[in-house]
C-alpha positions as CSV (number, residue, x, y, z in Angstrom):
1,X,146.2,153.3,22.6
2,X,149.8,151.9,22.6
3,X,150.3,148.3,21.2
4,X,151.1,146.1,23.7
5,X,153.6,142.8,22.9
6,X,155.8,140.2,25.0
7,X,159.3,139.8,24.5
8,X,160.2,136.4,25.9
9,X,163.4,135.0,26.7
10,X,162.5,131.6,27.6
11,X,164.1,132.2,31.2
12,X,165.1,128.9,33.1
13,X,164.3,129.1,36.6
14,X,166.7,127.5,39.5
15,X,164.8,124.1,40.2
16,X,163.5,123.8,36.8
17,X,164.5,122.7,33.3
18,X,165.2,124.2,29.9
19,X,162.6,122.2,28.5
20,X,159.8,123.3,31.2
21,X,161.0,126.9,30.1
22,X,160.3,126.1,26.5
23,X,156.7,124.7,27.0
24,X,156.3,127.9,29.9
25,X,156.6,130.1,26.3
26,X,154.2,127.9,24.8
27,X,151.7,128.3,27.6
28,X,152.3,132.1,28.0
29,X,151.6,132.7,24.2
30,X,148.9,131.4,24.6
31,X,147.1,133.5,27.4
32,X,149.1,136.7,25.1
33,X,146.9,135.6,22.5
34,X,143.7,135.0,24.3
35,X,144.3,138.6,25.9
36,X,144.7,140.8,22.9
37,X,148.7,141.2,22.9
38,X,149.9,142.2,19.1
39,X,152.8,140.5,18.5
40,X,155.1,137.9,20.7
41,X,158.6,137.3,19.9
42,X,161.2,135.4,20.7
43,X,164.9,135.4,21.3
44,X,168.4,134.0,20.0
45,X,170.7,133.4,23.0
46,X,173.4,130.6,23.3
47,X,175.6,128.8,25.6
48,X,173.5,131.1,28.8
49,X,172.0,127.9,31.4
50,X,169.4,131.1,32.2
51,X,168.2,131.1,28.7
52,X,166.6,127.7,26.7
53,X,165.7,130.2,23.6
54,X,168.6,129.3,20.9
55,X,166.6,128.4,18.2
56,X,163.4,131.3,17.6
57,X,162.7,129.8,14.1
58,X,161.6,126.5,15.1
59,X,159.7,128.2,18.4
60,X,157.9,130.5,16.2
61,X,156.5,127.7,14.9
62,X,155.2,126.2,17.6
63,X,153.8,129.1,19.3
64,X,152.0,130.1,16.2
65,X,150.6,126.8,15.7
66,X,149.5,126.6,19.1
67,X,147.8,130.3,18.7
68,X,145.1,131.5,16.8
69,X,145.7,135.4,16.3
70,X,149.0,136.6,18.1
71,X,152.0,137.5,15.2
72,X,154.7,135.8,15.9
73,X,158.3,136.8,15.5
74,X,162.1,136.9,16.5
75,X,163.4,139.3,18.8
76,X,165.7,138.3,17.2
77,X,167.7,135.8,14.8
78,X,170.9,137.3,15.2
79,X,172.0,137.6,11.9
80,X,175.9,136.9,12.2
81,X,175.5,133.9,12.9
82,X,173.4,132.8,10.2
83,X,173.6,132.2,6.2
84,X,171.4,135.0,4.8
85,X,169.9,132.4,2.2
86,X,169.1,129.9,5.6
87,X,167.3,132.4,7.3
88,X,165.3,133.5,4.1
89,X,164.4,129.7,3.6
90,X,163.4,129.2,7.5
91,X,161.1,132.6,7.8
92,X,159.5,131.7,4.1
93,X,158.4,128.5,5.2
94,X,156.8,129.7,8.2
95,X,155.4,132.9,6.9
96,X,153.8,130.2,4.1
97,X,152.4,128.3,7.0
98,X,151.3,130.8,8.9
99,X,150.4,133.5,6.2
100,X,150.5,137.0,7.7
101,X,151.3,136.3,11.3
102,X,155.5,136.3,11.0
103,X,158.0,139.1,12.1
104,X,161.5,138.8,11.1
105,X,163.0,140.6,13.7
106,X,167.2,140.9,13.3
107,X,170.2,141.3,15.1
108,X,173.3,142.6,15.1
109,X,175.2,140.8,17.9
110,X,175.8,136.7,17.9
111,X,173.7,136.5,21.7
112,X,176.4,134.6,22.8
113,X,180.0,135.1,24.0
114,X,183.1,135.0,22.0
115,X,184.1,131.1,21.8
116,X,180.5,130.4,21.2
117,X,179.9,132.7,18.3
118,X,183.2,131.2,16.8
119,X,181.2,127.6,16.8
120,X,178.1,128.9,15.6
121,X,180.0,130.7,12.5
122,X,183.1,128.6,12.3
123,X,182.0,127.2,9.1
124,X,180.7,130.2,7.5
125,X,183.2,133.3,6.6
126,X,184.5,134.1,10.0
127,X,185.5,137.6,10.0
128,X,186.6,140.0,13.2
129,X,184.6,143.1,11.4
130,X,180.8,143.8,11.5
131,X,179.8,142.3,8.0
132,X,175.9,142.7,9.2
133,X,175.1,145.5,7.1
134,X,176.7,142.4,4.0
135,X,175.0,139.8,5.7
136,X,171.3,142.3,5.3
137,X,172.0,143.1,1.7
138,X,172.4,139.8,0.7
139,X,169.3,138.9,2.0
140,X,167.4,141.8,0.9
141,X,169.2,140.5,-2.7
142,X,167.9,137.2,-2.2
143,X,164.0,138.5,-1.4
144,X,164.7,141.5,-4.5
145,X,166.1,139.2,-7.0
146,X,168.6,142.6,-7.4
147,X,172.0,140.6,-7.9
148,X,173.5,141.7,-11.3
149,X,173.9,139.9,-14.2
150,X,176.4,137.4,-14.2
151,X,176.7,136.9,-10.3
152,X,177.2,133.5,-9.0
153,X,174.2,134.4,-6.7
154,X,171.6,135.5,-9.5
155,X,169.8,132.2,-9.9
156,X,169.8,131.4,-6.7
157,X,165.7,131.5,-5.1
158,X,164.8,131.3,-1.9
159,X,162.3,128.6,-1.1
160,X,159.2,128.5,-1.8
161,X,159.8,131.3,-4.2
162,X,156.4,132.4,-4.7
163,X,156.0,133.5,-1.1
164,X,157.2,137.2,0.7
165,X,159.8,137.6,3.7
166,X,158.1,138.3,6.7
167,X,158.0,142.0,7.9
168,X,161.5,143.1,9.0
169,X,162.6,144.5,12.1
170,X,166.6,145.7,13.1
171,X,166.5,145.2,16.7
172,X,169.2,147.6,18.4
173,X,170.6,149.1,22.0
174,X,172.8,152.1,21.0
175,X,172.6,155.3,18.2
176,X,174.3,153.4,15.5
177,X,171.4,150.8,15.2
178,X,168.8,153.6,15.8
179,X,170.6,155.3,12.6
180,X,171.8,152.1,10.9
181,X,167.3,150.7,10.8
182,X,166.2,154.4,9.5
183,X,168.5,154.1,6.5
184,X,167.8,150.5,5.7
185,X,163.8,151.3,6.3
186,X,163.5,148.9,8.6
187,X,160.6,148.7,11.8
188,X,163.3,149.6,14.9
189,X,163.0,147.7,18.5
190,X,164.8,149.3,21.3
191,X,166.2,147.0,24.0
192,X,165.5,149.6,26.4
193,X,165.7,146.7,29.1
194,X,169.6,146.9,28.6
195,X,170.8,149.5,26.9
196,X,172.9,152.2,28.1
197,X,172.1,154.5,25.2
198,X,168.7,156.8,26.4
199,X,165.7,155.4,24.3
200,X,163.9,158.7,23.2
201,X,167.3,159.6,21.8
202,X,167.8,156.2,19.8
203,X,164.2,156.8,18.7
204,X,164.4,160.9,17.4
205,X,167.6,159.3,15.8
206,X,165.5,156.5,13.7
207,X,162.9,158.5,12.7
208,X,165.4,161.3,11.8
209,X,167.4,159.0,9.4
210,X,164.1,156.6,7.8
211,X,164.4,156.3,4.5
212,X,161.1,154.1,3.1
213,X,161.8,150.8,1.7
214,X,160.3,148.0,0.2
215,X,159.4,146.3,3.8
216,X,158.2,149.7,5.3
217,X,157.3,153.2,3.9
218,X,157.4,154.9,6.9
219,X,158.8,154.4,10.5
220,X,157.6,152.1,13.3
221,X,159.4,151.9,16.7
222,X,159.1,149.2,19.2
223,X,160.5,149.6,22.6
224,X,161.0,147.0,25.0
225,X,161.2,147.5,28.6
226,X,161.1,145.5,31.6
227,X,157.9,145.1,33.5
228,X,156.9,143.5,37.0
229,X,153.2,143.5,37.6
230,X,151.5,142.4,40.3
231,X,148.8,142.9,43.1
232,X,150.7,145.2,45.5
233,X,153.7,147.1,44.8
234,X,155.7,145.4,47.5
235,X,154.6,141.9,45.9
236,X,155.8,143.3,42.4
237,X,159.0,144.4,44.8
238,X,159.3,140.8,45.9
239,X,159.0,139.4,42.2
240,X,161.8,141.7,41.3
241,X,164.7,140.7,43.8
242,X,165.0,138.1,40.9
243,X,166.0,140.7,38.5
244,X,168.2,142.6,40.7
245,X,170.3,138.9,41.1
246,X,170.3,138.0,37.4
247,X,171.8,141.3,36.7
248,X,174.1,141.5,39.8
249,X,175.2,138.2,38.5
250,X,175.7,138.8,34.7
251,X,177.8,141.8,35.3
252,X,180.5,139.1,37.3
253,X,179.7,137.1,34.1
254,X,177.7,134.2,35.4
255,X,174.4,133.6,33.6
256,X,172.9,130.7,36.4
257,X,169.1,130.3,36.5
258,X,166.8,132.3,37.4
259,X,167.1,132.6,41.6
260,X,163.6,132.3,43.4
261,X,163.0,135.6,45.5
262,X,163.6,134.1,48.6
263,X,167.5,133.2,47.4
264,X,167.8,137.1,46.0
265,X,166.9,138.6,48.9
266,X,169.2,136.5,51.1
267,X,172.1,137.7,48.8
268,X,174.6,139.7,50.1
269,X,175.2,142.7,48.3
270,X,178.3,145.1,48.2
271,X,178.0,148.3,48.3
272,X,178.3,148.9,44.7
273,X,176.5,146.0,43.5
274,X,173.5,147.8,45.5
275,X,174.3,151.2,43.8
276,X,174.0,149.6,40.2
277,X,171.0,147.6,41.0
278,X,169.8,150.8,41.7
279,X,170.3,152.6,38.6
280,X,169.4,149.5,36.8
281,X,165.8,149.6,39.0
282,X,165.0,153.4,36.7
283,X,164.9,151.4,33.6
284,X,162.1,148.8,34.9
285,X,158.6,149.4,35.5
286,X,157.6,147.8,39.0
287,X,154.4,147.7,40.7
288,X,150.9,147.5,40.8
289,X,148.7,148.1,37.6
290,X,148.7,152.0,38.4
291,X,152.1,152.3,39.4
292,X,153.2,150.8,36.2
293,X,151.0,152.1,34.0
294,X,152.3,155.6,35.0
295,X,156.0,154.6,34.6
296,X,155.4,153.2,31.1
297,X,153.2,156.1,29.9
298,X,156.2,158.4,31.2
299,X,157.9,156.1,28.8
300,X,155.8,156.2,25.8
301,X,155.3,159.9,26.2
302,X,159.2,160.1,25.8
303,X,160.1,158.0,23.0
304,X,156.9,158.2,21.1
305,X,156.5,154.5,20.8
306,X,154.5,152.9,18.3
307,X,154.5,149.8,20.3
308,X,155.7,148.7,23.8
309,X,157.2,145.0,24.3
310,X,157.0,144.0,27.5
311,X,159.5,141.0,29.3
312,X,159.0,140.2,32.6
313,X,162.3,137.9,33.7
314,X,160.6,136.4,37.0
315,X,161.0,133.0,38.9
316,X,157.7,131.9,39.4
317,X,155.8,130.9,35.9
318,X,152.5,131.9,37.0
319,X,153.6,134.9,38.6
320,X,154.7,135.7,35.0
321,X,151.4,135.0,33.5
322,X,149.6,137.3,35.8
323,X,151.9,140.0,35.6
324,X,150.9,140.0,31.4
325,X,147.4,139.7,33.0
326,X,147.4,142.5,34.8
327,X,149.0,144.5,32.3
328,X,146.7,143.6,29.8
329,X,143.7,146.0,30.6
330,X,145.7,148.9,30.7
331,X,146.6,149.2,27.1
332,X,144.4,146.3,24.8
């Protein structure tokens, strides 16, 4: 059997609050828990009214104290935005608390748009290159106690010494961060919910290029996907419309809440917004349990996924819990 895990971006739904949408991942980790899910992450996203999760360090500790079993991780602190020795601080303390039930999952890309990444890093080393690859290694430095002799980092602990890093993940959408988490040995999540690049390609590519290290001797893949569950494929159709809006939306650049069903499907579409909504419709798994069990076991069968992380960006917050419901019994 396939691991089954939630990806949750705290969604904010029109009519509703960020802070409703915060306590809605509280409530929905819960019933993960309760139903057997593996693991439950959360995201990094900034300056989006569509998304309250900008902080998954301090909700990963709240969802795991409000759980019993469920790991709990970031999908994921995106690391440029972030002091490496911060981060190592902030995932110690809650691995400490909640001993065996943290994922460090990391990213690559700030989660936010230009400006915003500029205030989030303005008083840090602010660079136009990629420096994540110097941004890892000082971390991995910091967990290894490898900086040589003489380096103005080498007595430098992260706090509480005595206590591991959290399993690490490189979360990733394209070949590069397929390739880039094989030869750091990291565990690899595919955002197949987004990502251009095909998914059993990013995956051959990882496993082709893993090198074991000291967080993982061989490799583990994670890929995430979009699901819409419900009683009857035309409800799961309904449900949907949402998605088809949000993403309509984000491609003009406008990241509003989360539009109720009845507002998607009034929305006028041009022809081409139609044709992409389309295409992006292949990538999601929409239906009733059978119907999307036989999309994402097309899916698994592909990419050879250890584990599939499911998020479900829908209006209505119970229709959201009993989409994980329904999914549930096909795979735990």
């Amino acid at each position: 059997m396939t691991a089954l895990s939630v990806l949750d971006l705290s969604p904010v739904s029109s009519g509703s609050t960020g802070a409703q949408a915060l306590r809605n991942s509280i409530d929905l980790a819960q019933l993960a828990d309760k139903l057997g899910y593996v693991r439950y992450w959360v995201a990094e996203h900034h300056n989006m009214p569509m998304i309250a999760s900008s902080a998954p360090d301090i909700m990963i500790g709240q969802i795991a104290a409000a759980t019993q079993r469920i790991r709990v991780g970031s999908g994921g602190v995106m690391l440029p935005n972030h002091a490496p020795l911060t981060v190592a601080e902030r995932f110690k303390v809650l691995e400490a608390l909640f001993p065996d039930r943290i994922d460090l999952g990391l990213g690559r890309a700030p989660g936010t748009d230009q400006v915003t990444s500029y205030m989030l890093r303005r008083r840090q080393n602010v660079s136009e290159e990629d420096d994540f690859l110097d941004r890892f290694s000082e971390l991995m430095a910091l967990e290894t106690r490898q900086f040589p002799e003489g380096h103005p980092f080498s007595k430098v602990q992260a706090m509480p010494a005595d206590v591991k890093l959290p399993p690490i993940f490189l979360l990733g959408s394209s070949d590069y961060s397929a390739q880039l988490a094989g030869q750091i040995g990291a565990a690899f999540a595919f955002a197949h919910h987004f990502a251009t690049f095909p998914a059993e390609e990013a995956m051959r590519i990882y496993r082709d290029s893993f090198k074991p290290s000291v967080s993982h001797d061989k490799p583990y893949a994670i890929l995430g996907t979009h699901v819409v569950c419900a009683d009857t494929d035309a409800e799961a159709d309904r449900l949907a419309s949402t998605i088809d809006l949000n993403f309509t939306r984000r491609n003009k650049g406008e990241f509003l809440p989360l539009a109720s069903p009845e507002e998607a499907l009034a929305y006028q579409y041009s022809p081409a917004e139609r044709a992409r909504v389309a295409q992006n419709r292949t990538k999601l798994s929409i239906g009733a349990p059978a119907a999307v069990k036989a999309k994402l076991d097309e899916l698994i069968a592909a990419t050879q996924a250890d584990e599939v992380m499911v998020t479900t960006m829908i209006h209505d917050h119970q229709a959201r819990r009993h989409s994980y419901e329904l999914l549930a019994p096909l795979y735990v």
